[in-house]
N, C-alpha and C positions, 0 to 999 in steps of 0.2 A: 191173879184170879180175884175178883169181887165176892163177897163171902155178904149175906143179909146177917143181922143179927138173931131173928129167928132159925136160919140156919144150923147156926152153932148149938141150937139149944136140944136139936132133934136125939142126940147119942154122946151126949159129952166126954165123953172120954175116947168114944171111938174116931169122931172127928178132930181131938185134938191130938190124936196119935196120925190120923195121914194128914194133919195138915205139919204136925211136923217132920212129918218125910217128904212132900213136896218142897218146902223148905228147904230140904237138906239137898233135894235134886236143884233150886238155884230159883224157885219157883216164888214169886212176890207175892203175897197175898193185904187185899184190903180190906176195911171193914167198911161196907157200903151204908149210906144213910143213919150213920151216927147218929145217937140219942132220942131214935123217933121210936123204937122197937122195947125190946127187954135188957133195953142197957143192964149192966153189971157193971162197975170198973173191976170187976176180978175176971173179967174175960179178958180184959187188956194183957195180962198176967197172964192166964189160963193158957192164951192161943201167940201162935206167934206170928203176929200181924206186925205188919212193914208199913201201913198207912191207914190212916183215916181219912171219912169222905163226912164233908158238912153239910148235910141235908139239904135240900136245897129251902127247907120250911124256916132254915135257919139264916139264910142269904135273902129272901125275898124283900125282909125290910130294912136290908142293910143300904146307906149305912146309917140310918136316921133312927132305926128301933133302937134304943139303949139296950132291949132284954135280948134282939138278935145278936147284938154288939157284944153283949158280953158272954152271950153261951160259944158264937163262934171265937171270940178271942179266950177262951177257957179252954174251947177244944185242942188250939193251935198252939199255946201253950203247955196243955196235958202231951200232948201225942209229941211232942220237940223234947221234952224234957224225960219223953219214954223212948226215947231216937226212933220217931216215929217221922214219917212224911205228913203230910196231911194235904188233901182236897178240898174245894169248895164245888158242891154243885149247884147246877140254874142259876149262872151268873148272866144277868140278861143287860145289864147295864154299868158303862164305864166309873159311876161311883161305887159301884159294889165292887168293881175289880181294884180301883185302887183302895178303896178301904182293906179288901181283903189281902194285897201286896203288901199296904202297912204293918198287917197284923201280922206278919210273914208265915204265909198261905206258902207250899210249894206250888200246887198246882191247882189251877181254876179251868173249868169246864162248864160250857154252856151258850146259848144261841147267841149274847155277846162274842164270842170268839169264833162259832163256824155252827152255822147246821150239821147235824149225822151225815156223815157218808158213809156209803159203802165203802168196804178196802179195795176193793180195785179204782174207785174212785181217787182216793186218798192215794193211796199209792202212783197214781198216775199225777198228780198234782203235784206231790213231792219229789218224783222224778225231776217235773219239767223246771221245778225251785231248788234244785242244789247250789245256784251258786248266792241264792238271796240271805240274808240275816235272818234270822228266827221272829224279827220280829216284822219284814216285809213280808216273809211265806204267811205268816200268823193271817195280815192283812187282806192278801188276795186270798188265801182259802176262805176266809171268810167273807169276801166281796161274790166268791166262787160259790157257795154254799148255799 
């Protein structure tokens, strides 16, 4: 589940009690658009969040912005060192995905890598790709997309 940072701010105690019982049912939770909202690093703490997601305000001028360069590699370093996942969003271009590969990013999303689909789309695409590598399927859904 993707959680906004405003979100969490709505009943703090009451949303950090069911998000820790979704949790406990097996349930992953992210925190969507990192550092653009009412950051806290005590909600890092507060809630138990499984991944962070890198705005995408923070990828657009990667990898040439120094101040993009070092809020995403702060992020990617904080959330790794919190055994955290972490995201990049609006990755539109192949320096930005391998800058953010360097900076080890688990996962990137964005119109570099595929257009939206709908899940029956998606799913029907991955059907027809079970026997390709991860990084051929990657190629045709996104040639697909």
């Amino acid at each position: 589940i993707e959680l906004t940072e405003s979100s969490l701010m709505e009943n703090v105690e009451r949303v950090r009690r069911t998000l820790i019982e979704l949790r406990a049912l097996g349930t992953k939770l992210s925190l969507d658009d990192f550092g653009t909202g009412y950051s806290s690093l005590a909600y890092l703490k507060q809630f138990p969040i499984d991944k962070l997601k890198i705005d995408q305000r923070f990828v657009r001028g990667l990898p040439y912005s120094d101040d993009d360069a070092a809020i995403a590699q702060t992020i990617v370093v904080l959330a790794h060192q919190l055994r955290m996942r972490v995201s990049a969003e609006g990755v539109e271009t192949e320096e930005q995905a391998e800058f953010l590969r360097q900076l080890g990013c688990d996962e990137l999303q964005g119109f570099h890598l595929g257009r939206p689909a709908s899940a029956n789309a998606a799913s029907a695409f991955f059907a027809s790709a079970e026997d390709l590598t991860v990084a051929e399927a990657g190629s045709r859904f996104k040639d697909a997309s």
